[in-house]
Each structure stands twice: as C-alpha cells, then as structure tokens.
C-alpha positions in Angstrom: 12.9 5.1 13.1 13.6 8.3 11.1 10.2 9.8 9.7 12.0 11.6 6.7 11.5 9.8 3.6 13.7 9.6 0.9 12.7 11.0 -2.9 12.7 7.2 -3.6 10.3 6.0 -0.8 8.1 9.2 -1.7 8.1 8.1 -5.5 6.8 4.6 -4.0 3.9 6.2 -2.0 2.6 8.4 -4.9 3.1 5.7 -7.1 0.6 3.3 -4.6 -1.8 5.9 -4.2 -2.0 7.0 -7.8 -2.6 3.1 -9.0 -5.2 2.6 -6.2 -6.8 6.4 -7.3 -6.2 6.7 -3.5 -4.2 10.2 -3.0 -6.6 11.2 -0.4 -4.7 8.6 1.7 -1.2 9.6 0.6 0.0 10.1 4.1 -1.0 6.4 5.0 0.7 5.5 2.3 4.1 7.8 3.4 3.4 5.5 6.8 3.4 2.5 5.1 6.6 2.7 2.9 8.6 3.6 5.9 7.5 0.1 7.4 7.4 -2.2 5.0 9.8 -3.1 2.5 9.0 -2.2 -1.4 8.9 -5.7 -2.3 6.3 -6.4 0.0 4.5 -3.0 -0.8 4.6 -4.1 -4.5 2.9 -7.5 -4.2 0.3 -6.4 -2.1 -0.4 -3.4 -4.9 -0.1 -5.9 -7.2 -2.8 -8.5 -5.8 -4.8 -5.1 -5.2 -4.9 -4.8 -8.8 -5.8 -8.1 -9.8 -8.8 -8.0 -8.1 -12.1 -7.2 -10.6 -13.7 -3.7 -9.3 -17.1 -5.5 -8.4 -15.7 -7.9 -5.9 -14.2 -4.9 -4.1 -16.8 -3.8 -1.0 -15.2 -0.3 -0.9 -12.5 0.8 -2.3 -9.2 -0.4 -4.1 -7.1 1.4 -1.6 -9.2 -0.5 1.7 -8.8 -3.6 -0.3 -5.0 -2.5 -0.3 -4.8 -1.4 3.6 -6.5 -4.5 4.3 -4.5 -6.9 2.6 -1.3 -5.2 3.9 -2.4 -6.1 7.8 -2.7 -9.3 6.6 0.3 -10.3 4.9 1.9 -8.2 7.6 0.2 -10.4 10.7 0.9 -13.5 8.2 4.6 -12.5 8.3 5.5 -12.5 11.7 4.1 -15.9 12.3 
C-alpha cells in the first residue's frame, strides 16, 4: 500500500479532524483515509455528528475512532 496521500485524501483527513475539533489526531486520521473508503469515512463522521455532546464519554473524535473499528469489524463479517 503506498503511504503518499493524494491532495484529495489529505482534504478528507483535515476535513474529519476539523468537524470532530480533532487535529491533534490528524495523522490517525491520514491512516484512516488511506484504509477505508470515503464513503465509509463519511458515514461514520456523519453518525459522529449526530450524536448530542453529553452522551459522548470523551471525545467526538474517540466516539469517531471507535465507531470506525466497528463498522470496520462489522464489515468483514
């Protein structure tokens, strides 16, 4: 797998991390849009979103890594 991202998988990881207010994580977030597809990416970030800041234990972008592994673990089933 080549590590190089192009400008359009770059715009899609700082366009995660800024939603989530995660750019700390920005190099997860490099990882993860070299793995999964942008559809995939995007509903995740999406149900991320959705969910009210006071249900969230941590932060937005855990609740993002964390649903990720799951729809990813779901998928291969």
């Amino acid at each position: 797998m080549n590590n190089e991202l192009t400008p359009q998988q770059e715009r899609l990881a700082i366009e995660i991390a800024s939603a989530l207010d995660d750019m700390d994580s920005i190099q997860a977030h490099r990882r993860y849009v070299l793995v999964y597809s942008e559809a995939i990416l995007r509903k995740v970030l999406m149900r991320s979103l959705s969910v009210p800041a006071d249900q969230i234990r941590k932060t937005r972008g855990a609740l993002f890594t964390s649903l990720l592994r799951s729809y990813a673990g779901q998928a291969r089933h």
